[in-house]
N, C-alpha and C positions, 0 to 999 in steps of 0.2 A: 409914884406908881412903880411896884416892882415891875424889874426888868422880865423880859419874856425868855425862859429855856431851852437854847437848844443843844443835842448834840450831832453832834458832827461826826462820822464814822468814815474815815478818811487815813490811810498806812502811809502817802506822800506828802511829806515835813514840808517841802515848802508851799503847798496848796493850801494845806492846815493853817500853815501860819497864815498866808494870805488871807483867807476867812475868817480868823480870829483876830485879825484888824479890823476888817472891816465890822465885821462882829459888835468889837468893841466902839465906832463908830458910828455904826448904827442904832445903838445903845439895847445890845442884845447880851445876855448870859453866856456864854458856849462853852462846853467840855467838849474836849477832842478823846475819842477811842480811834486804835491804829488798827483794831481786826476785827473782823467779823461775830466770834464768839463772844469776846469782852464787851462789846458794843449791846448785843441784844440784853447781855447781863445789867449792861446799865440802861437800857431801858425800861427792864423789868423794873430795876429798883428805883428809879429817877422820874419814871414817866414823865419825859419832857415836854414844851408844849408842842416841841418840831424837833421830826429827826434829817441832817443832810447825811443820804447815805452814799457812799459811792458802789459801783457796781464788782468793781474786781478789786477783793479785799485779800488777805490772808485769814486762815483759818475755817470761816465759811462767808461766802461769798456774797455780798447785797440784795440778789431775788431774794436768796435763801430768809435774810435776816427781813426783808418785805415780808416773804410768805409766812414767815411764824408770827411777824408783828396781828396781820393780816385776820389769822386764824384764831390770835386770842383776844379774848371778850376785855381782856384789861386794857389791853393794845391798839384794837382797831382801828380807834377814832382819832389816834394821833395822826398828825398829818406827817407824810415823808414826801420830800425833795429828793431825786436822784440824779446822782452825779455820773455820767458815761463818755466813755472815749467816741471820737466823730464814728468810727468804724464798729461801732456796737450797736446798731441801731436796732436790732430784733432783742437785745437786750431791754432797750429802751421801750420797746413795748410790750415785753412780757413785765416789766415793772411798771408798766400806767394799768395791766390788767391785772395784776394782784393788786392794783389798790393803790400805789403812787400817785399822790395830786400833781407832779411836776415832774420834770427831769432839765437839767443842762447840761451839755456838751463841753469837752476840754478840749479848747483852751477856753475859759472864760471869764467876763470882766465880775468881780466880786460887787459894786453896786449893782450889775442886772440881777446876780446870784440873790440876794436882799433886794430888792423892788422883786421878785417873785415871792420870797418867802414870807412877806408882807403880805401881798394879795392873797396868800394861801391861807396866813393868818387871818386875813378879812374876811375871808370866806367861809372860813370853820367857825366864826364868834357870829356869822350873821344864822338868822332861824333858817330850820331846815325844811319849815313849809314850802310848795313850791305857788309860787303866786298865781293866781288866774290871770292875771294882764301883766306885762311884761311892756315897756319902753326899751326901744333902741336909736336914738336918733330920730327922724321922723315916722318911724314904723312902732304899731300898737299890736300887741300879738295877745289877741283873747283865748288863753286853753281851754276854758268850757267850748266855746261856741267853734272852735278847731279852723281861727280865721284869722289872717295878716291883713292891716291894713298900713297903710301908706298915704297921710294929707287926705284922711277920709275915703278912700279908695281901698276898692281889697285886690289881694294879690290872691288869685288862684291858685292854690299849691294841693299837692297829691297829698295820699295821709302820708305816705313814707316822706317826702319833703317835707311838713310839717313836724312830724314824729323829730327827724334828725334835726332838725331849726329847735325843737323845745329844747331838745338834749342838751346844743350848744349852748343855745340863752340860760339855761337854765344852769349850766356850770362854766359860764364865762371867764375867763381867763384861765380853766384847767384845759390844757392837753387832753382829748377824746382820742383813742385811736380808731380806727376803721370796725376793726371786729367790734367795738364799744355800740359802736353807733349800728353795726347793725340790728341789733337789740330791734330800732324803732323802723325800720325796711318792713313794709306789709307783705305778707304773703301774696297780695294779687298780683305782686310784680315780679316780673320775670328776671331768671339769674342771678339770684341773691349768694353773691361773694363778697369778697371785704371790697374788689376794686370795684363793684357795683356803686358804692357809695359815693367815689368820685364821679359818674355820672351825675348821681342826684343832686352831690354840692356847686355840678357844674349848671344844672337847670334852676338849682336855688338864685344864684350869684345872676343868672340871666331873666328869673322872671322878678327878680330885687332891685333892677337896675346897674347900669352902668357903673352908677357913682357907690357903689353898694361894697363897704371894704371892709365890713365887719368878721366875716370869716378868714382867718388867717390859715393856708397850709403850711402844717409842719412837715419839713421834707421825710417823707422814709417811716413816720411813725402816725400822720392822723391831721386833725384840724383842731384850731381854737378859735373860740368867738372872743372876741378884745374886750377886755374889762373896760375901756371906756372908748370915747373915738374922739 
């Protein structure tokens, strides 16, 4: 099986190298670019199957090379990883809302860096239909009929709880941020801001049950629903 491509757009030598171990480890391809400009140029010409970008580059900066990826039709549908310092968190989700499937924080361990980049992979080769019943553990989630059940029991939920529970199940293991999710917030509800949405994942999580652990908060930038449990 050829191996899978990615590059890596990354100016600090010894991060690069660390991901190009594991890289090779995990039996992945990777070309390393050190800036921002050179980096977009080899994705134009390389189209990888993943790009890991980091956020604070020389030249032009990671949104930047997100938002051009973003905006061209050759480009799009590649999937990006982003790499941010702990303290760049609004970076971090102006890059999940251009379009980043992921992001990780520095310092971090290079097999989580790979067990995401995996999932990301898995997730772009799976169809883009979106299913009418949905499995998560004991819970059956029908999108025609707009209804959670649980061990044959349904779970009451508003349209806006439901709305944001599709969103999640439906992109499982990617990072949503708050503005993302408000998308699926119905107008009948009152105070529709981004922190609005943590009410609603706090009424999800309570009418879900106790033992209900599939939504994960990410601190500062949003929720993920667990690719598996």
């Amino acid at each position: 099986m050829e191996k899978k491509r990615i590059l890596l757009i990354e100016d600090e030598e010894d991060i690069a190298a660390l991901i190009k171990l594991q890289a090779d480890i995990a039996g992945f391809k990777l070309h390393v670019e050190v800036d921002g400009l050179n980096g977009y140029r080899t994705v134009e010409r390389e189209k990888p199957d993943l790009v890991i970008l980091d956020v604070m580059l020389p030249g032009q900066n990671g949104l930047d090379v997100c938002r051009k990826m973003k905006s061209n039709p050759d480009l799009k549908n590649i999937p990006v990883l982003m790499i941010s310092a702990k303290d760049e968190e609004i970076d971090v989700i102006l890059g999940l809302e251009l379009g980043a499937d992921d992001y990780v924080t520095k310092p971090f361990s290079p097999k989580i860096l790979f067990s995401r980049v995996k999932a990301i992979l898995r997730r772009h080769q799976e169809p883009t239909v979106v299913p009418q019943v949905m499995n998560f553990g004991k819970f059956i989630m029908e999108v025609d009929k707009y209804q959670v059940k649980k061990d044959d029991s349904r779970v009451t939920l508003t349209l806006s709880e439901f709305g944001i529970l599709r969103r999640l199940v439906t992109n499982r293991g990617k990072v949503l941020t708050r503005n993302q999710l408000l998308d699926d917030v119905q107008n009948d509800d009152a105070f529709i801001v981004d922190r609005n949405i943590d009410v609603h994942i706090a009424a999800l999580r309570k009418k879900l049950g106790p033992n209900f652990h599939w939504i994960e908060t990410v601190r500062g930038v949003g929720y993920r629903f667990k690719d598996e449990e």
